[in-house]
Every structure is written in C-alpha cells, then in structure tokens.
ZAMARGU-4260 file (C-alpha; in steps of 0.2 Angstrom, whole numbers, plus 5000, padded with zeros to 4 digits):
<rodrens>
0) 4672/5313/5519 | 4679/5306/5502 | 4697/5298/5501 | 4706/5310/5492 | 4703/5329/5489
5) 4713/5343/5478 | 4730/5350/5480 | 4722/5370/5484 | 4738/5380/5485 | 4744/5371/5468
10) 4728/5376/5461 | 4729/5394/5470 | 4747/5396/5465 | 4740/5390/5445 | 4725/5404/5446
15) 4736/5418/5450 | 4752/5413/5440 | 4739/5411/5424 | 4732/5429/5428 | 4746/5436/5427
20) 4747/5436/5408 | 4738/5448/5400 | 4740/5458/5419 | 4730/5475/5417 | 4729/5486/5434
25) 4719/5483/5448 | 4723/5463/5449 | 4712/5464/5432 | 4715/5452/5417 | 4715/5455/5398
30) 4715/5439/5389 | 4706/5443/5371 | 4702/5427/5362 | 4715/5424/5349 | 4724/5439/5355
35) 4745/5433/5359 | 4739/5436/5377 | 4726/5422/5372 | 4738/5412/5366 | 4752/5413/5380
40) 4741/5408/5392 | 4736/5394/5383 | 4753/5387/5382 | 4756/5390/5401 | 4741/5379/5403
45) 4748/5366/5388 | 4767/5367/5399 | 4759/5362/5416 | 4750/5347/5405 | 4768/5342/5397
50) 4774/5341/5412 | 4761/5327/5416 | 4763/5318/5400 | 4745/5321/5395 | 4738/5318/5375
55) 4734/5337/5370 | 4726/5339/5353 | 4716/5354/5344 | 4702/5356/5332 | 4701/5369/5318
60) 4691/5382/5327 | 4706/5381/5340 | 4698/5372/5354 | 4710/5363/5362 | 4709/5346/5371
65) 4721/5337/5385 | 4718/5318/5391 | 4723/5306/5406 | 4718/5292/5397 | 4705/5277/5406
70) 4707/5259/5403 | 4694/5256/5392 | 4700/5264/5375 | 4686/5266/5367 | 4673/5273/5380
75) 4667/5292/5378 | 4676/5304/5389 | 4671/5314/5402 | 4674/5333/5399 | 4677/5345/5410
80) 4682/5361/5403 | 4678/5381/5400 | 4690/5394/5393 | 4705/5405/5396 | 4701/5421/5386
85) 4695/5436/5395 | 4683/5453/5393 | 4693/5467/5390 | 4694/5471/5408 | 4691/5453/5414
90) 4694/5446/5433 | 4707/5432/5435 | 4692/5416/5440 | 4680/5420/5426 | 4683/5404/5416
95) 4698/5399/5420 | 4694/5393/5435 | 4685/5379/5426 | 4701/5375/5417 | 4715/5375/5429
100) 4701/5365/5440 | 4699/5354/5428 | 4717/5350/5426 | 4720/5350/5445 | 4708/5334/5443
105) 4719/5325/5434 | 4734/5329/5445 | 4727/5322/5458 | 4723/5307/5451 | 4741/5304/5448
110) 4746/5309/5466 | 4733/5295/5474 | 4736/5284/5459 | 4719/5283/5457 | 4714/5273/5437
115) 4698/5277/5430 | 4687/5267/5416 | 4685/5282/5403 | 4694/5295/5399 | 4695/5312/5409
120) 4697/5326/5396 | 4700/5344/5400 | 4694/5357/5386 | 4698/5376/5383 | 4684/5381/5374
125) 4689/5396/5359 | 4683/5412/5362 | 4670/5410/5375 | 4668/5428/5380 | 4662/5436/5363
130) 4672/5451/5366 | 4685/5452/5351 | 4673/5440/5338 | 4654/5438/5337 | 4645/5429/5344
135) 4652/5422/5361 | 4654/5403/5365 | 4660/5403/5347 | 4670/5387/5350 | 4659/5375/5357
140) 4647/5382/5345 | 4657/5376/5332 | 4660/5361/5339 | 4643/5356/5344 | 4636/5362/5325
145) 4626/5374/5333 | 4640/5386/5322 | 4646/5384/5304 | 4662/5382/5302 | 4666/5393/5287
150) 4654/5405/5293 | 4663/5410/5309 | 4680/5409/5302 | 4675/5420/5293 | 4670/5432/5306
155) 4680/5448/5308 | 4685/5461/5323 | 4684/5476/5325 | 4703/5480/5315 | 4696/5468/5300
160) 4705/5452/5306 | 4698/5437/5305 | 4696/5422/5316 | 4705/5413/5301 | 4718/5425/5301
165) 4722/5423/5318 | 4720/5403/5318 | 4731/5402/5304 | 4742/5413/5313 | 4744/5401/5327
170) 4743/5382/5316 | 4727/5379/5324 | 4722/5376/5305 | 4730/5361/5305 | 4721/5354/5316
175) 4704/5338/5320 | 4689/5342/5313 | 4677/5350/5323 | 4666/5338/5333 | 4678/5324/5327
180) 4683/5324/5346 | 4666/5315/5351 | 4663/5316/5372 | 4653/5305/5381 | 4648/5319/5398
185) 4653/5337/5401 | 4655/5345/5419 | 4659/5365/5420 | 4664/5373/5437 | 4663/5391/5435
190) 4660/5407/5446 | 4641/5411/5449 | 4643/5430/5442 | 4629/5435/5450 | 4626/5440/5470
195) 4615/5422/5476 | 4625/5413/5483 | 4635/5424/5491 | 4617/5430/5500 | 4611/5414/5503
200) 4629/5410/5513 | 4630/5394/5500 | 4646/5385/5496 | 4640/5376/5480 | 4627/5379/5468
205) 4621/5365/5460 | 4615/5372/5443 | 4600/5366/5435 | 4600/5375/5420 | 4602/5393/5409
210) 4592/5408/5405 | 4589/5411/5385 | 4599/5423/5378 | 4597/5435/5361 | 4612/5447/5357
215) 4605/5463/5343 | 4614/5473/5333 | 4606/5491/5331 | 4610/5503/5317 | 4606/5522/5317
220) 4611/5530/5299 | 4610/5549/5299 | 4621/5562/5292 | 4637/5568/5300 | 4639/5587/5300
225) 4649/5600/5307 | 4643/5604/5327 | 4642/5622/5326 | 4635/5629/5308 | 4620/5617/5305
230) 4605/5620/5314 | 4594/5607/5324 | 4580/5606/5312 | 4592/5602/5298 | 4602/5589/5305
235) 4601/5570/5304 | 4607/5568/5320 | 4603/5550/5325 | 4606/5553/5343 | 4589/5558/5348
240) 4581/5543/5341 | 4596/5534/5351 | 4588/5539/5367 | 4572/5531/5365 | 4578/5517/5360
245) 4587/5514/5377 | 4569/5522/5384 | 4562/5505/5373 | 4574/5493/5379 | 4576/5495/5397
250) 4554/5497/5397 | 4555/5481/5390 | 4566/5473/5404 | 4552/5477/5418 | 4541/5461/5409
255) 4544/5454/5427 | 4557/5452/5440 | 4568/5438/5430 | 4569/5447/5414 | 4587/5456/5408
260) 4591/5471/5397 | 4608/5475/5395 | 4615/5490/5384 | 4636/5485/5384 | 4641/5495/5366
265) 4635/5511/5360 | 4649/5517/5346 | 4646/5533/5337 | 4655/5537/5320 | 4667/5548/5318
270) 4668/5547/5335 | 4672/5569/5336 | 4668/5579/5349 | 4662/5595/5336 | 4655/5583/5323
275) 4638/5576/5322 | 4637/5558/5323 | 4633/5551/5304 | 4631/5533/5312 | 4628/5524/5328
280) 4630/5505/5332 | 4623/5497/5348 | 4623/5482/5355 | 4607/5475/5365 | 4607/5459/5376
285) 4592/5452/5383 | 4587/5436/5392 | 4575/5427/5403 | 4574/5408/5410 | 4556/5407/5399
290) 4559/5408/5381 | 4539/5412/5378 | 4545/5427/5388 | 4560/5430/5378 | 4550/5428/5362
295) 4539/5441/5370 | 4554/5452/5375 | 4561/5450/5358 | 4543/5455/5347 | 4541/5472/5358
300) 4558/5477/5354 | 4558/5474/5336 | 4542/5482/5333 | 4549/5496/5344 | 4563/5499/5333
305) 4550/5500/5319 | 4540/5514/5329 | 4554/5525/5332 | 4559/5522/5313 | 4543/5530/5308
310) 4547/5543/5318 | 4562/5547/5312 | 4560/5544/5291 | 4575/5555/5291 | 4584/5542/5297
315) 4588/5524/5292 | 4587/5511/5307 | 4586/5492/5307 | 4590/5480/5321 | 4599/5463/5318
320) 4598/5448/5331 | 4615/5441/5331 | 4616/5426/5342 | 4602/5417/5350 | 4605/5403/5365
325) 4590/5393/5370 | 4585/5390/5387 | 4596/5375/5393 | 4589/5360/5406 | 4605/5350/5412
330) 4606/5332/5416 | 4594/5327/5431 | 4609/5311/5433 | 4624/5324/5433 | 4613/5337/5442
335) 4612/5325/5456 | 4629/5319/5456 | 4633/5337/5460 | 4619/5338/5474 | 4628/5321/5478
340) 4647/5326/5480 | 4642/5342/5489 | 4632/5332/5502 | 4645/5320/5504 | 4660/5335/5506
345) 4647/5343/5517 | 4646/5359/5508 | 4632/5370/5510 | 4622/5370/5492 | 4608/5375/5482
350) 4600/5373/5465 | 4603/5389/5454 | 4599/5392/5437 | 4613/5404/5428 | 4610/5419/5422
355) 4625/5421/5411 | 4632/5408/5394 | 4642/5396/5396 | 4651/5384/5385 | 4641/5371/5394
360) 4626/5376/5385 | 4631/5372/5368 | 4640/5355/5375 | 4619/5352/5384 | 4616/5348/5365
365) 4625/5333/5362 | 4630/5325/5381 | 4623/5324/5396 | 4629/5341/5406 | 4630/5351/5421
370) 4639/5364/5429 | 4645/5369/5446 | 4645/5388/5454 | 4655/5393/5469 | 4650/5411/5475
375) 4661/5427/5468 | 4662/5442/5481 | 4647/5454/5480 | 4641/5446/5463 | 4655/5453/5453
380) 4663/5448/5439 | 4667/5455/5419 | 4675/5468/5431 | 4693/5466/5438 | 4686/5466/5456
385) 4681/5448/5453 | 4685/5437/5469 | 4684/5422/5473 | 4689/5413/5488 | 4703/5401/5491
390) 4689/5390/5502 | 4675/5392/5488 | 4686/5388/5474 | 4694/5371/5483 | 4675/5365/5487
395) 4671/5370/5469 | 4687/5359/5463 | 4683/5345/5476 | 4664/5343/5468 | 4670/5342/5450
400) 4684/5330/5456 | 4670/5319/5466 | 4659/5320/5450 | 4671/5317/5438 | 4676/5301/5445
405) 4657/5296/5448 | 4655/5296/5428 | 4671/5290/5423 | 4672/5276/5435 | 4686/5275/5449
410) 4695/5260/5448 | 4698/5252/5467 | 4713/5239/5468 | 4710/5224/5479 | 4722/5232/5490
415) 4711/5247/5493 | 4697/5237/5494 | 4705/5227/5512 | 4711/5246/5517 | 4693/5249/5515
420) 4687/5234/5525 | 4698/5237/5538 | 4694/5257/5539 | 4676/5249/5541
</rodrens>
C-alpha cells in the first residue's frame, strides 16, 4: 500500500453537492455547456479552489484552469482534468468525476504536506458533451488547434445563440489565448459508460486508447402540407425516405461486432401533428476502434444517402459530417503508470479501449496521455440512472493521485526519508 490516499467522503460529499445544481428528477443532472447551470457549477468548483489558495485562470473558449504550484517554476504541468457540463438529462459522475477528482488530488497533497517538482493543474474542459453547441470536446479542441477559434465561437444553438454570446456573457472573453497554457502530461479518470468492467468484476480500467468517431448531419427537404386534403401520391413527404435511411444506417453498423451506429436527433419541421413535415434533420453518429473500418462505415453511408436520393428526386437530401475524432493510442509510459498504481493499491484491472470521446483525445495530440475508468452500474450513463460507487470512485481517485505524483515528482524530505528507513 502507498503512504497516503484520498479523503472519499470529501470527495463523495463534492460529487453530490455539485449535482445538485442543475438537479432534474430522478437524481439526474442538467448542466448545458455555457448554460447558468454551466456556470454555477463552475464557480462552486472555482469556491472549493479559493478556499485552498489555488492559481485559477481561463482561456477564451472558456476552459478554465486551477494550479498547486511544484518547485521548479518553469517545468510543464501535469493535467488532470474533464468537464462539468452535462447532456440534457445527464447523471451526476459523467465528467465530473474527473474534476472534482482531480482537485481532491491536490487537497490531499496539502493534508500530507507532500511538495512535488512540477505543477499539478486541474482543467474544466468547455463543452465537452456537444449537446447545446456542435461539435462535442469543443474546448480542448480549441485548445489543442484541432478547432478554430473564430470558427466555433461562432457556432450557434438551437435558439440562435452563439458560443460568443455566451462567453462574452460570462468575461470568459477576456481571457489567455487558447493553447497559451502549454502542459507537459494529461491524466483523465472518468466512468467507463459502457457495461465491461462491471462484467469483468474489475475495479480499474486502464485505458489504452479510443475508437474513431464521425458525427453527420442529414437533411430531408420536402414540402409541408396539410394532413388531410393532399393525397399520398402528391405529397413530398420526406418521411418515407426517412425510413430507409435508419434501414441504411443501422445495416451499416453490423460491419462486425465492434462497429457503432447511433441515430440520437431526428427533428421534423413544423413539428404538427396534422401537417406534413416540409423538413427533417438527423443526426448520425458512427464509430469503430479501426479507422479503415470507419472509413469504410463512412463511404457506404454516403453513397447510401445518394441511392435513396435518386429514389426520391422529389425530394432534396444531403448529408454533412460535422466532426470527426481519429482513433487515439495513449502513452505506453502513462498507460503503465496506471497498470503501475493499480497493482500497487491492489485493485483488480484491465486494459480497455473507450468507446465514447473524451477530452483526453484532443489533449493525446500535443502531450503524453492516459485515462483511467472505474465501472458505472449496468453500463449506464447519458441517463440519470448513472451510478457509480463510493468504492469504485475512491480507487479511481487513489490511481490518478498515485499517477499524478509519479509524473510530477513527489518531493521526500530527509525526515521521511529516516521514517521510511525505520518503516523498513
């Protein structure tokens, strides 16, 4: 066993005090980037830093940033970081979890009085989730260059707000450059969101990696008419073709067993219960841990869309990708850090590979990167049934803590070091 471990009713007692703003029924959250849901948690999570005297400082994209400073002022930090917003009907670990972990780290630092070499740095990461603005890990996108700048401030929801709007709206505008925080290794403990490890009756997941991910936009223009007057064969009723398209999309799911086709948005316009629809928007999501695969995935689609178009000249559809994330291999050093602190704290583990985005891809880009999964109950999560437990999420916190201080270099006191001899 290690010398010092997490405080887990602190960090219990943060989870559920945090998910208690934006509270929505059945112990759900609702926390929509930029929303002031969005921002009251984030300056619950900037009070319990205050409290600790940490350096906190944001970008312009509205990521924001809190250090416990190392000894050598000039040396990268280590990161550990993931976001506060929520899905519409979000759970109360997704995300946050990696947070408030992150700054239950530092904490206990200060209780043991432990010094370390390089910075420690916690990061909320802006509108992670993609549910409010497209596309999702818009933050770290931005600040990894992976997104422009003016590009997605420019980006709108649903209501005609913009991201700018809102940032303004909050003084995040006044803040660094994106990127102008340079970090020197990134560390992200998250729920797995999917059933494994729970299955596999593992405590840690040591994650190797991320499957590819493309995000379309479909676009079905008809003609909308009244319900009852018109005949079938003289409407431009776009809802037919609608139907194969989910026929196309979950056909091309079956490529094999790892593949993924998601369907999450299907809007009609007016939206009337006696009117036919004039237009419908859908959103398609597919992924696979083999981009050749994906590639594939992606060609059949499009020249799906094209079929079904031909087949319905009376209507006008096109399909849009919208976001693409490449398959992500994280740090073999920081990957076994994590295999490392697990053994040592005697967990139960096992390599992964997650199925869902994460910020940590984006940050895979520019610094050496890994991420650490505890097991959610039955796999669920985007759901307000998401559950993890107090056992999982103090063995998750204790790995990032032992992995944290394995990169940013613990600092032993010649005092310690007798205790230590005299232990031995």
């Amino acid at each position: 066993m290690t010398d010092q471990s997490i405080n887990s009713e602190r960090l219990w007692s943060r989870i559920m005090d945090m998910a208690e703003i934006g509270e929505i029924p059945r112990n759900g959250s609702r926390r929509l980037a930029m929303s002031q849901d969005d921002i009251d948690g984030r300056e619950l999570f900037l009070a319990w830093c205050k409290n600790r005297g940490y350096q906190t400082f944001y970008d312009k994209i509205g990521n924001l940033f809190v250090r416990r400073s190392g000894t050598e002022v000039s040396a990268l930090p280590v990161v550990l970081g993931s976001h506060l917003d929520t899905q519409p009907n979000g759970g109360r670990f997704d995300g946050m979890l990696g947070v408030l972990a992150g700054l239950e780290v530092l904490e206990t630092l200060d209780d043991h009085k432990i010094s370390t070499r390089k910075h420690i740095d916690v990061a909320v990461w802006t509108n992670e989730e993609g549910t409010r603005f497209q596309p999702a890990m818009m933050g770290s996108g931005v600040f990894t260059g992976t997104l422009s700048l003016p590009e997605t401030l420019a980006t709108k929801d649903s209501n005609g707000v913009s991201v700018s709007d809102e940032l303004i709206a909050h003084g995040y505008d006044k803040g660094l450059p994106p990127g102008n925080h340079r970090i020197g290794r990134y560390i992200e403990l998250h729920i797995e969101q999917g059933p494994v490890l729970e299955a596999e009756e593992k405590t840690i997941g040591i994650v190797t990696g991320g499957q590819a991910i493309r995000w379309f936009n479909v676009t079905l223009q008809g003609e909308e008419t009244h319900a009852g007057p018109v005949p079938m064969a003289s409407r431009k009723d776009p809802v037919p073709a609608l139907a194969r398209i989910i026929d196309l999309v979950f056909q091309i799911a079956e490529v094999d067993m790892a593949s993924r086709a998601t369907i999450g948005e299907i809007d009609t316009f007016p939206s009337s219960i006696n009117v036919v629809p004039g237009q419908i928007q859908v959103s398609v999501d597919l992924r696979s841990p083999d981009e050749s695969v994906l590639e594939n995935m992606q060609q059949r689609f499009l020249e799906g869309i094209q079929t079904i178009a031909k087949a319905n000249k009376h209507l006008k559809i096109e399909a849009n990708c919208i976001w693409h994330s490449a398959v992500v291999q994280f740090d073999k050093d920081m990957v076994d850090a994590v295999r490392g602190a697990a053994l040592k704290r005697d967990y139960a583990a096992m390599e992964i590979v997650s199925g869902a985005g994460h910020d940590a891809f984006n940050l895979a880009r520019i610094a050496p990167t890994t991420m650490v999964f505890i097991p959610c109950k039955d796999g669920i999560s985007h759901n307000e049934r998401e559950y993890a437990s107090p056992e999982h999420v103090e063995a998750g916190a204790n790995v990032l803590l032992d992995t944290a201080l394995q990169f940013a270099g613990k600092i032993v006191s010649a005092a310690q070091d007798a205790n230590a001899g005299e232990r031995v």
